[in-house]
LOLUMFI-89229 format. One record per residue (C-alpha): chain; z, x, y. Coordinates in nm, 3 decimals, always signed. Layout:
<keba><ch>A</ch><pz>Z</pz><px>X</px><py>Y</py></keba>
...
END
This chain:
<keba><ch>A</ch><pz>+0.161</pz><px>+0.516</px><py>+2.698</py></keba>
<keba><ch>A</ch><pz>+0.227</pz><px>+0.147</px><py>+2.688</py></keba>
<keba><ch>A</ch><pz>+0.535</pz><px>+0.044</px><py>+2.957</py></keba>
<keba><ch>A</ch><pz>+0.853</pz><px>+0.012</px><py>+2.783</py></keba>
<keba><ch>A</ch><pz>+0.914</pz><px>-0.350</px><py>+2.870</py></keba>
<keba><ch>A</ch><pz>+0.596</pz><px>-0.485</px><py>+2.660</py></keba>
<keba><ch>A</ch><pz>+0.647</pz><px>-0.296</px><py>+2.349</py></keba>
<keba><ch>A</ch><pz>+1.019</pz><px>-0.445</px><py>+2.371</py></keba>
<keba><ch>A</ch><pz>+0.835</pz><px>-0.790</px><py>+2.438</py></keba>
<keba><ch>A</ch><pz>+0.642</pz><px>-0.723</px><py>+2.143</py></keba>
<keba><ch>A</ch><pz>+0.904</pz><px>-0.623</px><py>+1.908</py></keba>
<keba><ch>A</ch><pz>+1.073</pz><px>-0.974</px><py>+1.934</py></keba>
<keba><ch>A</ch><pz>+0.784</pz><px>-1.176</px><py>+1.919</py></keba>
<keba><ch>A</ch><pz>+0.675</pz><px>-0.969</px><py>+1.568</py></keba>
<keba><ch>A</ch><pz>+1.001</pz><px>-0.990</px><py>+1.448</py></keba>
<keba><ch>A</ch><pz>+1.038</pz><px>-1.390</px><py>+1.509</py></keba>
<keba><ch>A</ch><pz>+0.694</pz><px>-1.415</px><py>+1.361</py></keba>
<keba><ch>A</ch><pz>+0.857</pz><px>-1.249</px><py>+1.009</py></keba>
<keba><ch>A</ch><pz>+1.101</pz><px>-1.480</px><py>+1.015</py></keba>
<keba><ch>A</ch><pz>+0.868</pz><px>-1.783</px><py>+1.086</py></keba>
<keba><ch>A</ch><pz>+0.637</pz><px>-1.650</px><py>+0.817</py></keba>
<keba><ch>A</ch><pz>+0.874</pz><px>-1.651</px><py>+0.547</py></keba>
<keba><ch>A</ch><pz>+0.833</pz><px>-1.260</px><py>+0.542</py></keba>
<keba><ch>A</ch><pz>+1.222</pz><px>-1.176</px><py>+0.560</py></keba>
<keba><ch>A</ch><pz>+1.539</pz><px>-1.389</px><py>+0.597</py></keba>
<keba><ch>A</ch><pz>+1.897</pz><px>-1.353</px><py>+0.717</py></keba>
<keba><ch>A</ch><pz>+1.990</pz><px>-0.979</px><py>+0.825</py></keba>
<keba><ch>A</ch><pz>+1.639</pz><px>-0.892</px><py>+0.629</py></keba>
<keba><ch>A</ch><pz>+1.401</pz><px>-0.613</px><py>+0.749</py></keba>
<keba><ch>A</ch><pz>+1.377</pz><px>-0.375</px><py>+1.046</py></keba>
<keba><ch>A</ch><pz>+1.096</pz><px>-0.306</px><py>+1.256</py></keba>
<keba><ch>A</ch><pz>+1.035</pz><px>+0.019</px><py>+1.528</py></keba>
<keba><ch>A</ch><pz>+0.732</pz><px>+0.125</px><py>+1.761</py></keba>
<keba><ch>A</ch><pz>+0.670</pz><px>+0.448</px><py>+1.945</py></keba>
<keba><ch>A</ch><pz>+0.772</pz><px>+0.486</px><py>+2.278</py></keba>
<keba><ch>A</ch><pz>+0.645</pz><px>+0.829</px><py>+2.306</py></keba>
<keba><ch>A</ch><pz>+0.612</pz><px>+1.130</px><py>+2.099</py></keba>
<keba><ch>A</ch><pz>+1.031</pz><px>+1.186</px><py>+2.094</py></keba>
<keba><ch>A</ch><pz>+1.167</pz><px>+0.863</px><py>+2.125</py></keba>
<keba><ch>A</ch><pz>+1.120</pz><px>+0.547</px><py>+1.882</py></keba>
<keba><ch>A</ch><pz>+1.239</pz><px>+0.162</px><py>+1.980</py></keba>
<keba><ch>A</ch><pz>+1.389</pz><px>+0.019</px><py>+1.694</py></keba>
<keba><ch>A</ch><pz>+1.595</pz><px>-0.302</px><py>+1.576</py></keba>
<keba><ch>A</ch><pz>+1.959</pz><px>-0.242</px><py>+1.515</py></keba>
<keba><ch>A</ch><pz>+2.157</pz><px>-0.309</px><py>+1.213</py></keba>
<keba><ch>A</ch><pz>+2.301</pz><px>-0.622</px><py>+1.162</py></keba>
<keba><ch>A</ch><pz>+2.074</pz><px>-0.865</px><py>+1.355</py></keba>
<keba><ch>A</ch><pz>+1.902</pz><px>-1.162</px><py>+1.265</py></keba>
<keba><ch>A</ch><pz>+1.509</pz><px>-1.104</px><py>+1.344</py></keba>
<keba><ch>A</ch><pz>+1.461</pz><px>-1.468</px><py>+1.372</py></keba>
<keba><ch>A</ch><pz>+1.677</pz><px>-1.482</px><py>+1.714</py></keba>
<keba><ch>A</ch><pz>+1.645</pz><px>-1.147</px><py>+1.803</py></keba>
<keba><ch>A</ch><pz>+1.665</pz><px>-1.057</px><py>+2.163</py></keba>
<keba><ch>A</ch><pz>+1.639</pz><px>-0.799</px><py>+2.390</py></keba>
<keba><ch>A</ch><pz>+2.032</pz><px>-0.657</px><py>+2.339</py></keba>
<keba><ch>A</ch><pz>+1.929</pz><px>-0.578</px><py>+1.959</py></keba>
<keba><ch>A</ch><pz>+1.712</pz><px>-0.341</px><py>+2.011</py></keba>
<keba><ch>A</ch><pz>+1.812</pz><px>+0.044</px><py>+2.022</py></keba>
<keba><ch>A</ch><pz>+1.640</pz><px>+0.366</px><py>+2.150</py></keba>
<keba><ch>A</ch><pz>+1.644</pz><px>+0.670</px><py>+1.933</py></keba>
<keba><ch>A</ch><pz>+1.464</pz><px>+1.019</px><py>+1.883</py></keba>
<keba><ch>A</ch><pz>+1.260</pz><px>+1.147</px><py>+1.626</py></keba>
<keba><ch>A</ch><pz>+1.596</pz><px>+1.280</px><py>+1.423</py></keba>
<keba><ch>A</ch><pz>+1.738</pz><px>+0.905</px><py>+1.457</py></keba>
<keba><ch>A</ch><pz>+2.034</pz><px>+1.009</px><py>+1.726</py></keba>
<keba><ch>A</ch><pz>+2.061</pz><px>+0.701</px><py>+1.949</py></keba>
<keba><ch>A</ch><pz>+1.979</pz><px>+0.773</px><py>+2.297</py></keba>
<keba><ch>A</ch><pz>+2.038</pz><px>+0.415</px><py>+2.416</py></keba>
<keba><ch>A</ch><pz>+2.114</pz><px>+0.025</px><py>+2.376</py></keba>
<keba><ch>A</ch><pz>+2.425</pz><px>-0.129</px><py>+2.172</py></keba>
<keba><ch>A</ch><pz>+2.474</pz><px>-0.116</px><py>+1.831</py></keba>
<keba><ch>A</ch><pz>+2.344</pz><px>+0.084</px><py>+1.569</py></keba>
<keba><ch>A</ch><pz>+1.996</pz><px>+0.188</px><py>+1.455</py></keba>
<keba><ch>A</ch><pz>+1.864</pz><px>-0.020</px><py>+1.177</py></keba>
<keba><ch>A</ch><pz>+2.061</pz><px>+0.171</px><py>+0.832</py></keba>
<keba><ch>A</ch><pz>+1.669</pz><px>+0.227</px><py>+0.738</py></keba>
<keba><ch>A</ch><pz>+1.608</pz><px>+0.441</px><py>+0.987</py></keba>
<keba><ch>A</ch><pz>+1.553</pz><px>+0.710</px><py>+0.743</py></keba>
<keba><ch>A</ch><pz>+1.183</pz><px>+0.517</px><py>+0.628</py></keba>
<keba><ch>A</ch><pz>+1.082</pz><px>+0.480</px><py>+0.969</py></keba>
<keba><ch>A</ch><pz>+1.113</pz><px>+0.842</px><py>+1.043</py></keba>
<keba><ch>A</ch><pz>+0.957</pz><px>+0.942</px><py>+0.765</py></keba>
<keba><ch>A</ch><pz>+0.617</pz><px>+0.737</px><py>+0.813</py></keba>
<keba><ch>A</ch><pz>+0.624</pz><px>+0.842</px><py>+1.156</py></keba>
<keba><ch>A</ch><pz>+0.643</pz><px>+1.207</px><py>+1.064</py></keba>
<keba><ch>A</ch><pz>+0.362</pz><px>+1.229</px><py>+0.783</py></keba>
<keba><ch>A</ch><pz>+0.116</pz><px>+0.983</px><py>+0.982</py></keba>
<keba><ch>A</ch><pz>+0.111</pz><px>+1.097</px><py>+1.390</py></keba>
<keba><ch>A</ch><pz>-0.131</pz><px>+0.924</px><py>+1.378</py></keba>
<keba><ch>A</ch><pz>+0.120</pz><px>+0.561</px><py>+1.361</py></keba>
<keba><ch>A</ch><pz>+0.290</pz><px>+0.429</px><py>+1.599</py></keba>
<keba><ch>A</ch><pz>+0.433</pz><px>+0.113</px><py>+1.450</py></keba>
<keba><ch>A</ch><pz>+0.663</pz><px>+0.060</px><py>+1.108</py></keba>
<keba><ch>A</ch><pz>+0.762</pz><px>-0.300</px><py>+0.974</py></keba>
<keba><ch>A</ch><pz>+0.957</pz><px>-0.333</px><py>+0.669</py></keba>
<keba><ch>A</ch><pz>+1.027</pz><px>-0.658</px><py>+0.538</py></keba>
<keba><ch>A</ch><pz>+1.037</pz><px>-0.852</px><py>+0.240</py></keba>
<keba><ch>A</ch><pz>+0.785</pz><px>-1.077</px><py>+0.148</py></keba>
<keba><ch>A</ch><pz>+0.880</pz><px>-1.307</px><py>-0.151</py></keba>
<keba><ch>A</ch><pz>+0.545</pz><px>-1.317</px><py>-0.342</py></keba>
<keba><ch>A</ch><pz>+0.452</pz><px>-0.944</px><py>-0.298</py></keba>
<keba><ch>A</ch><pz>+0.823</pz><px>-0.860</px><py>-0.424</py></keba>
<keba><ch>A</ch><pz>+0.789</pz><px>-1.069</px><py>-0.702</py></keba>
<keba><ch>A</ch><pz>+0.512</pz><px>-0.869</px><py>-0.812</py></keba>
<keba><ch>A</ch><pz>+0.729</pz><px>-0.510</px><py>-0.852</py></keba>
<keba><ch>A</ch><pz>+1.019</pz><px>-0.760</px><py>-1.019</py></keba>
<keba><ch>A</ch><pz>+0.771</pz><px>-0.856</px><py>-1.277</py></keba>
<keba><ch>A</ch><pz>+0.620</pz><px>-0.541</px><py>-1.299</py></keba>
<keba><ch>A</ch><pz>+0.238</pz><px>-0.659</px><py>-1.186</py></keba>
<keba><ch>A</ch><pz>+0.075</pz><px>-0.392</px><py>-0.956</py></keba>
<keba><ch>A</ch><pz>-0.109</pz><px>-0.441</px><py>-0.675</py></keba>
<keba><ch>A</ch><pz>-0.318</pz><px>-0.172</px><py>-0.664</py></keba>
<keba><ch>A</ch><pz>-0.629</pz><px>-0.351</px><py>-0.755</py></keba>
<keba><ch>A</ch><pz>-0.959</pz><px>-0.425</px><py>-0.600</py></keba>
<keba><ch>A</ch><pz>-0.979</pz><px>-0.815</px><py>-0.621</py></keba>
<keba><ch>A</ch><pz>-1.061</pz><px>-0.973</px><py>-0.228</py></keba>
<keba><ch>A</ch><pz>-1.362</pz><px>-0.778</px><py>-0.103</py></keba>
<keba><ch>A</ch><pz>-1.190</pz><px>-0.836</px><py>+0.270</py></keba>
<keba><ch>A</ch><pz>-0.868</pz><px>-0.659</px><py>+0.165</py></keba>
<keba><ch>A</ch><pz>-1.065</pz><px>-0.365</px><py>-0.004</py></keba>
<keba><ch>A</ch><pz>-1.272</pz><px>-0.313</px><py>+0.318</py></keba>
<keba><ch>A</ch><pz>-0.940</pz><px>-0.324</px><py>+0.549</py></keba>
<keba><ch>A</ch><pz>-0.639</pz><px>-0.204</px><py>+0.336</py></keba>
<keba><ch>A</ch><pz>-0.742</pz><px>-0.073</px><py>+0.003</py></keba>
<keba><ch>A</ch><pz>-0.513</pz><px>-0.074</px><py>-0.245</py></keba>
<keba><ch>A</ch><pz>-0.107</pz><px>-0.175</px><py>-0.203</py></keba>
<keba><ch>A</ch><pz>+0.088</pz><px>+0.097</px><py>-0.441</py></keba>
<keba><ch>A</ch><pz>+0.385</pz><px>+0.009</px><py>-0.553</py></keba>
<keba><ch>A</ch><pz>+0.674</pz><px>+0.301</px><py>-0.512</py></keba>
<keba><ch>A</ch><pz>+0.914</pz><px>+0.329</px><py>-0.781</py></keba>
<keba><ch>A</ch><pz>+1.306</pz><px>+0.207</px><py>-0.748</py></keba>
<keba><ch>A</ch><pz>+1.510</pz><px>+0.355</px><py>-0.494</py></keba>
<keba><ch>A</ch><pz>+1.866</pz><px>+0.254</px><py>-0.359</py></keba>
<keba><ch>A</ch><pz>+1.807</pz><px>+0.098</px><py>+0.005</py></keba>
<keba><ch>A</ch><pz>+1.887</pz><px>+0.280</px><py>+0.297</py></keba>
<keba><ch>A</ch><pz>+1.930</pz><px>+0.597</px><py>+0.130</py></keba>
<keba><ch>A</ch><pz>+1.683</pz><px>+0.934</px><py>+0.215</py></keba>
<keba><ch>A</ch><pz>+1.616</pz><px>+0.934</px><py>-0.174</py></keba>
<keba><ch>A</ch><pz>+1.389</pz><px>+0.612</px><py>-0.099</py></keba>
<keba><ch>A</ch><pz>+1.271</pz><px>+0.763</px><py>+0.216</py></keba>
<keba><ch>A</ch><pz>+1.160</pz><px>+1.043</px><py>+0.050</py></keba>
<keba><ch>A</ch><pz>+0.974</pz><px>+0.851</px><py>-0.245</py></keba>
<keba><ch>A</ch><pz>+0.785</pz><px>+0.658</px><py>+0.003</py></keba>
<keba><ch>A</ch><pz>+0.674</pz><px>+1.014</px><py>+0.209</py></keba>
<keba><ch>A</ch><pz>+0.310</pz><px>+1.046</px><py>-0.045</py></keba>
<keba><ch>A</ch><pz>+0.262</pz><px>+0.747</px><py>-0.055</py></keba>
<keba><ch>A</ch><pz>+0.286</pz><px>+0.676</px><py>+0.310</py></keba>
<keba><ch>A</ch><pz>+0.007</pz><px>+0.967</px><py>+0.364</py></keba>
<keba><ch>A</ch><pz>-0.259</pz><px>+0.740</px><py>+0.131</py></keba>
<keba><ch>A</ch><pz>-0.162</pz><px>+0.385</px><py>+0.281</py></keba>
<keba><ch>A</ch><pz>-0.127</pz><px>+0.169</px><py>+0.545</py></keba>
<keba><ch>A</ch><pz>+0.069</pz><px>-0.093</px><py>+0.350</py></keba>
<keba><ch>A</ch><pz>+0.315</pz><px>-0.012</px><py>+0.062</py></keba>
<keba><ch>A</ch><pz>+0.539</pz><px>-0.197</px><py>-0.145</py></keba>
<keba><ch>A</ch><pz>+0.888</pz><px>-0.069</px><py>-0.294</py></keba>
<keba><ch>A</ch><pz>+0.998</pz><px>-0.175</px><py>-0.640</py></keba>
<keba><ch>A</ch><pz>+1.198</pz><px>-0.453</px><py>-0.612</py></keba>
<keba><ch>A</ch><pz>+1.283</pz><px>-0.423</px><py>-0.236</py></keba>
<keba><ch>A</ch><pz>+1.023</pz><px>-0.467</px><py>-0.030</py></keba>
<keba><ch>A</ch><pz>+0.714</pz><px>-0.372</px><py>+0.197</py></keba>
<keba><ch>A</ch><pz>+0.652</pz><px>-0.131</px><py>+0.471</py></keba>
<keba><ch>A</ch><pz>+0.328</pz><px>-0.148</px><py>+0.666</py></keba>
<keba><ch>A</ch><pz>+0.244</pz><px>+0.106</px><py>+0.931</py></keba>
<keba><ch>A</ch><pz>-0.031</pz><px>+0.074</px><py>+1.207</py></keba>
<keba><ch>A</ch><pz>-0.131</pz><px>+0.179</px><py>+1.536</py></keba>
<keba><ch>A</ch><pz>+0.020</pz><px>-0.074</px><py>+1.647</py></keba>
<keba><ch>A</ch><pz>+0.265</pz><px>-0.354</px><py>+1.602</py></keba>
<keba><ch>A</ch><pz>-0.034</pz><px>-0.580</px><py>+1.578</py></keba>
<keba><ch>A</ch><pz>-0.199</pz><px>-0.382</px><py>+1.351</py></keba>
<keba><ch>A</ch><pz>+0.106</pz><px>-0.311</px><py>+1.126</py></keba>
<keba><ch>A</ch><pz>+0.153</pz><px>-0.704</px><py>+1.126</py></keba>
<keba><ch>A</ch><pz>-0.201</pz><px>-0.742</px><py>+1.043</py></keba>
<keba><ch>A</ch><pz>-0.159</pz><px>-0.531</px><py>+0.712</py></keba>
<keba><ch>A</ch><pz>+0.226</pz><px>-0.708</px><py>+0.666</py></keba>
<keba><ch>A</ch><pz>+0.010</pz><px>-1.055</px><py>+0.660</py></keba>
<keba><ch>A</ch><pz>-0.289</pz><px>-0.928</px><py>+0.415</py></keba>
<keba><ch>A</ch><pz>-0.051</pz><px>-0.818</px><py>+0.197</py></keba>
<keba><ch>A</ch><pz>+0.134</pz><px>-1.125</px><py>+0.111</py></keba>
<keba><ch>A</ch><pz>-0.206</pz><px>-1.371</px><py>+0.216</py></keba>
<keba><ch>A</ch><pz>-0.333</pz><px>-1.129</px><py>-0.131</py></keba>
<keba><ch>A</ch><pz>-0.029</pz><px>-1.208</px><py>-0.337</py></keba>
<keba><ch>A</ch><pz>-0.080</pz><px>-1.545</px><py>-0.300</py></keba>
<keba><ch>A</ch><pz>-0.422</pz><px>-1.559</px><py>-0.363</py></keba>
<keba><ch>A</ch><pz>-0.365</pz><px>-1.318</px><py>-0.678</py></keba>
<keba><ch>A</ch><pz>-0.063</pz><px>-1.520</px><py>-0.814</py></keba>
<keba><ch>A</ch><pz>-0.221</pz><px>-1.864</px><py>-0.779</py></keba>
<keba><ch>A</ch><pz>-0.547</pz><px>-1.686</px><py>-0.991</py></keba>
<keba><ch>A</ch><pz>-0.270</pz><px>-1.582</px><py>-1.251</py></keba>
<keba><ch>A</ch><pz>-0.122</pz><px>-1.931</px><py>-1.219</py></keba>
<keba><ch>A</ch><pz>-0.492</pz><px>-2.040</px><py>-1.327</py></keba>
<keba><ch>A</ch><pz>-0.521</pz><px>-1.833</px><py>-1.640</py></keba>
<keba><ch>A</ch><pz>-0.763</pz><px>-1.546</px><py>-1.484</py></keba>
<keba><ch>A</ch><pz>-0.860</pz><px>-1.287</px><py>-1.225</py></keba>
<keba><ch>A</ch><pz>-1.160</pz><px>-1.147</px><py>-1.189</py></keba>
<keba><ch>A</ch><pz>-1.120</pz><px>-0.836</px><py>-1.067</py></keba>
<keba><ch>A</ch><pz>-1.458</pz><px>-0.619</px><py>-0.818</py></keba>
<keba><ch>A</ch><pz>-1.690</pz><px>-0.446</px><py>-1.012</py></keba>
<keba><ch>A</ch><pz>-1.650</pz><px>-0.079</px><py>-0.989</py></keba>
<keba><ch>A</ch><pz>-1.955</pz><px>+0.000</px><py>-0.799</py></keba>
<keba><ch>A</ch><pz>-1.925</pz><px>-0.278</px><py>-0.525</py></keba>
<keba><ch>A</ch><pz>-1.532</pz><px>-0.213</px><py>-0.495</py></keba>
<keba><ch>A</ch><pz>-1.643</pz><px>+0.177</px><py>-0.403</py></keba>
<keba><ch>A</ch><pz>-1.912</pz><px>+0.063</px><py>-0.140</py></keba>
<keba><ch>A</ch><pz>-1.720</pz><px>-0.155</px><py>-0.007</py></keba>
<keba><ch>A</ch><pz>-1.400</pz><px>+0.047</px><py>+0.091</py></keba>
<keba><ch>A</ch><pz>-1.632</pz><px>+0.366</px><py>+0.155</py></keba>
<keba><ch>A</ch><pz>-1.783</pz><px>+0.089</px><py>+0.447</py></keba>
<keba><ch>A</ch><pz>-1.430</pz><px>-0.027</px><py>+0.548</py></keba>
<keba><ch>A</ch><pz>-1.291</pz><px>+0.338</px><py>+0.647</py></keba>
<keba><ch>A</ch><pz>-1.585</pz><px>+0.436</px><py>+0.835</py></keba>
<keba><ch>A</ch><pz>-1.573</pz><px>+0.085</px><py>+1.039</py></keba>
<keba><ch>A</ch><pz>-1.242</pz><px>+0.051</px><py>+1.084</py></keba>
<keba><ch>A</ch><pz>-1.063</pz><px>+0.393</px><py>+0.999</py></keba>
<keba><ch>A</ch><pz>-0.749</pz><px>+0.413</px><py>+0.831</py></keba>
<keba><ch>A</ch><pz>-0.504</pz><px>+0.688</px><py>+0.657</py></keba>
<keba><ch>A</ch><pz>-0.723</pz><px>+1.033</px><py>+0.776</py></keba>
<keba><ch>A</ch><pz>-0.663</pz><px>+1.152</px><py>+0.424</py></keba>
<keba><ch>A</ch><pz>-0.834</pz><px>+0.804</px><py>+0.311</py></keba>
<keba><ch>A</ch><pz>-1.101</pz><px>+0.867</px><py>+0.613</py></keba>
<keba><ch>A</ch><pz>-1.192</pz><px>+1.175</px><py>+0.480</py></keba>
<keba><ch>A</ch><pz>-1.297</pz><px>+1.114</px><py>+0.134</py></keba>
<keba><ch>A</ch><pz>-1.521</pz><px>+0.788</px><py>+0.259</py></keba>
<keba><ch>A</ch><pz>-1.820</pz><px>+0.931</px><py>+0.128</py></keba>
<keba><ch>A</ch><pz>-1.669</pz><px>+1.057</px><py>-0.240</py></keba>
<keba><ch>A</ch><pz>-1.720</pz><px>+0.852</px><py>-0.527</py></keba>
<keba><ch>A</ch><pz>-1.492</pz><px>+0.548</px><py>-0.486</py></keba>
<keba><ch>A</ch><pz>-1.386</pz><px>+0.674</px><py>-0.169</py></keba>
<keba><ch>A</ch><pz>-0.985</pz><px>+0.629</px><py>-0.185</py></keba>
<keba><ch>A</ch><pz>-0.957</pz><px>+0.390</px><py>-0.458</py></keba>
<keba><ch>A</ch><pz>-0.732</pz><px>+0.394</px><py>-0.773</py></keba>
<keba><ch>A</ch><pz>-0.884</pz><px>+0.468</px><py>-1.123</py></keba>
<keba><ch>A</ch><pz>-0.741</pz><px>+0.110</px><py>-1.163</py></keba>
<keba><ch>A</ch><pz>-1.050</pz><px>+0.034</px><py>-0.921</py></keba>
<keba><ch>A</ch><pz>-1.303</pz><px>+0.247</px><py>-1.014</py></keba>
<keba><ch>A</ch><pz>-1.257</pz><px>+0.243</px><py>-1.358</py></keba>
<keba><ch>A</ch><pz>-1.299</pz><px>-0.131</px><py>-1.413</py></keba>
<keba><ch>A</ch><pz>-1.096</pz><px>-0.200</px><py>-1.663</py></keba>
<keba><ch>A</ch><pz>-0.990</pz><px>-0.540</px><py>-1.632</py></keba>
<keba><ch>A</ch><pz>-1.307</pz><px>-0.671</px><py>-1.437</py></keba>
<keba><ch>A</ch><pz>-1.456</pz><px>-0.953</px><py>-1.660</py></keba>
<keba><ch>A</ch><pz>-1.249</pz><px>-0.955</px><py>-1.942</py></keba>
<keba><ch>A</ch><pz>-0.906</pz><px>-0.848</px><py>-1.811</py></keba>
<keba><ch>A</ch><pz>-0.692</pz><px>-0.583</px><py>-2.023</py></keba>
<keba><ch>A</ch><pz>-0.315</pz><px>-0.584</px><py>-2.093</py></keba>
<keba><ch>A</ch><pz>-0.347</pz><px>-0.293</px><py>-1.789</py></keba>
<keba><ch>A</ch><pz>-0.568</pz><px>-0.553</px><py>-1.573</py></keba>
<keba><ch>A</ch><pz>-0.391</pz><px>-0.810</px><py>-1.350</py></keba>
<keba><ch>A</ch><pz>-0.451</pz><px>-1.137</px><py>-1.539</py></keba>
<keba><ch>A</ch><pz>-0.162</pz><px>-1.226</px><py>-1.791</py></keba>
<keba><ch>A</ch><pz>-0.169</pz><px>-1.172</px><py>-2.159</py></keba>
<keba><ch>A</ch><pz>-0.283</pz><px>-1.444</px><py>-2.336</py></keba>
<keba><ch>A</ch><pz>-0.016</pz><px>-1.657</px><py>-2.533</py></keba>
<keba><ch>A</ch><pz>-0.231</pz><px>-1.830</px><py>-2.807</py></keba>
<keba><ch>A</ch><pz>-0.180</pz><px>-1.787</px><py>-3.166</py></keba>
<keba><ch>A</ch><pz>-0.437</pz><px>-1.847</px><py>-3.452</py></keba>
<keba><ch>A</ch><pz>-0.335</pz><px>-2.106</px><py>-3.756</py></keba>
<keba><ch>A</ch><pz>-0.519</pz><px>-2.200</px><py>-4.059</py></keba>
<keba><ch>A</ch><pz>-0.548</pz><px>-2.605</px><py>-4.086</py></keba>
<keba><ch>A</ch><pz>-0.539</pz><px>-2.656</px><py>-4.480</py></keba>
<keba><ch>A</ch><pz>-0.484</pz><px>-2.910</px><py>-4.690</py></keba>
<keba><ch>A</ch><pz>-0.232</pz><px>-2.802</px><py>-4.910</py></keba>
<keba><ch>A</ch><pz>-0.008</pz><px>-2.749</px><py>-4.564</py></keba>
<keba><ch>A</ch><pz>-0.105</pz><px>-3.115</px><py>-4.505</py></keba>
<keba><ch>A</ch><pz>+0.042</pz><px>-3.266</px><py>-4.769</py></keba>
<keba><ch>A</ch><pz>-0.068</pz><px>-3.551</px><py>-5.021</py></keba>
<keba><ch>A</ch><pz>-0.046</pz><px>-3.854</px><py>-4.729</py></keba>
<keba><ch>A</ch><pz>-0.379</pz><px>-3.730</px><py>-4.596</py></keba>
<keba><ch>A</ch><pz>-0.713</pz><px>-3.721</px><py>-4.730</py></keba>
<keba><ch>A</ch><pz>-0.950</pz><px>-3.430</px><py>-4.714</py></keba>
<keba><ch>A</ch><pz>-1.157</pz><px>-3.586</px><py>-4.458</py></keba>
<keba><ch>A</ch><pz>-0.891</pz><px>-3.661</px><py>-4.201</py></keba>
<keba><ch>A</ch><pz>-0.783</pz><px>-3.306</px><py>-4.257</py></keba>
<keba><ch>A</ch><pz>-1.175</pz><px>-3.231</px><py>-4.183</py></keba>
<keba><ch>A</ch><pz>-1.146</pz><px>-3.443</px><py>-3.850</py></keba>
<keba><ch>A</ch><pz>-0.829</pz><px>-3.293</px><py>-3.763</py></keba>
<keba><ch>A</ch><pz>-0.957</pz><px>-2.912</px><py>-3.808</py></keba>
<keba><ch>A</ch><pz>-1.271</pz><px>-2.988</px><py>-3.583</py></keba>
<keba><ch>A</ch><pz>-1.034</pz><px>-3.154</px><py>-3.364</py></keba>
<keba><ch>A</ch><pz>-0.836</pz><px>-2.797</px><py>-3.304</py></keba>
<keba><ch>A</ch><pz>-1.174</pz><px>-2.604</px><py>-3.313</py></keba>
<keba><ch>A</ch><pz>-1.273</pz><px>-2.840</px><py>-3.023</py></keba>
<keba><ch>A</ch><pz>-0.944</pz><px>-2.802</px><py>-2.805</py></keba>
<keba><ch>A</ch><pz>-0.920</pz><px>-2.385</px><py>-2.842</py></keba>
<keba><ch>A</ch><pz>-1.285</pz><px>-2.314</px><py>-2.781</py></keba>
<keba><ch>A</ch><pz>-1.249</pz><px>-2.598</px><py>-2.439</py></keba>
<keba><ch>A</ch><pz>-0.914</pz><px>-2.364</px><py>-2.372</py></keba>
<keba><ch>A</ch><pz>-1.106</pz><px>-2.078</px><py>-2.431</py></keba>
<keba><ch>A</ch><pz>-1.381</pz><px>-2.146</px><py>-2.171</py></keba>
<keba><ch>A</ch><pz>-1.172</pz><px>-2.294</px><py>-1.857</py></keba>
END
């Protein structure tokens, strides 16, 4: 096992880097690593993670009794201990909240989608677990199947929680999560997204989880059709020409007839001419961007 004293090292320096990253402000977030099978290093309640030190940060076993430190055990606790007990295979939880990849639950956009072929061959898909009241074991329990799929998850209008082997590793999935929001929501921002095509979205995760692992539920159906992926994935259904189910935004524009009646007797029939081509021209340049 890894000495005490560096995973406590580690702890503050990922939980500055949240703060530094925009990925949680104020009293925001909580983050925990293993220290051994029974007992779990976690930030306490009521501590800023942008200045945390040493004396915020409890000990406590795998039913969330604190065995040592001051304070109190993050009032999360109850998510932590339930990623740790469907994935032994874990040994790091950070919950935060990221501002662009909330903003997705808020307005209702999932991000379960195969768009960045780097995020399908690392993470997959990010699921988005329905509404919960924070802190309570109702939430922790919502999260429990979705936690068994995932390394990184995000809870409607709350936040994320990204597990790894690691803090490192749970910070790497924290960071590709909100790096794809922003990619995603500047795409939006630009009138489209092109989602992967089915086939190439399947190959590539199918690669991804036999390179670099993953959930061993997701491991384990590497070689099946579309591996792990969502129908949302392998269905295709917003790839080139995005659906009201696809990630790009519905389209605003409304049709009107030019005529010349609706013009009005101050203009002639071929300045109502120019001005129709004149519309034609501007929708179909809209229409192509």
């Amino acid at each position: 096992m890894i000495p005490e004293r560096k995973l406590r090292d580690e702890i503050i320096r990922f939980s500055h880097l949240c703060y530094e990253r925009h990925m949680l402000v104020a009293m925001d977030g909580n983050l925990s690593v293993k220290l051994s099978e029974t007992e779990i290093l976690c930030t306490k309640a009521g501590c800023h993670k942008g200045f945390l030190v040493d004396e915020d940060l409890v000990v406590i076993d795998r039913k969330g009794k604190k065995l040592r430190g001051a304070g109190s055990p993050t009032s999360e606790m109850a998510m932590h201990l339930a990623c740790y007990d469907e994935r032994p295979d874990i040994s790091a939880v950070i919950h935060t909240h990221p501002p662009i990849s909330v903003a997705f639950t808020i307005a209702g956009v999932s991000m379960a989608r195969c768009v960045l072929p780097e995020v399908v061959l690392t993470l997959g898909t990010v699921p988005t677990v329905e509404y919960a009241t924070t802190g309570t074991l109702t939430l922790a329990d919502k999260i429990r199947p979705y936690v068994r799929d995932h390394d990184a998850i995000l809870m409607d209008r709350h936040g994320a929680v990204c597990l790894g082997k690691s803090l490192l590793l749970a910070w790497c999935n924290l960071e590709t999560m909100e790096h794809t929001a922003l990619i995603t929501k500047t795409a939006r921002d630009l009138g489209h997204v092109r989602e992967l095509p089915a086939d190439e979205a399947g190959k590539l995760r199918s690669m991804g989880l036999k390179r670099y692992g993953g959930p061993p539920s997701a491991v384990a159906r590497a070689d099946n059709p579309g591996a792990d992926l969502p129908h949302a994935c392998t269905g295709c259904s917003g790839c080139a020409h995005p659906s009201p189910s696809g990630i790009a935004p519905k389209s605003e524009m409304k049709m009107a007839r030019v005529t010349q009646a609706g013009l009005g007797a101050t203009m002639s029939s071929r300045e109502a001419g120019r001005l129709e081509d004149a519309l034609v021209s501007e929708v179909l340049r809209a229409l192509v961007k």
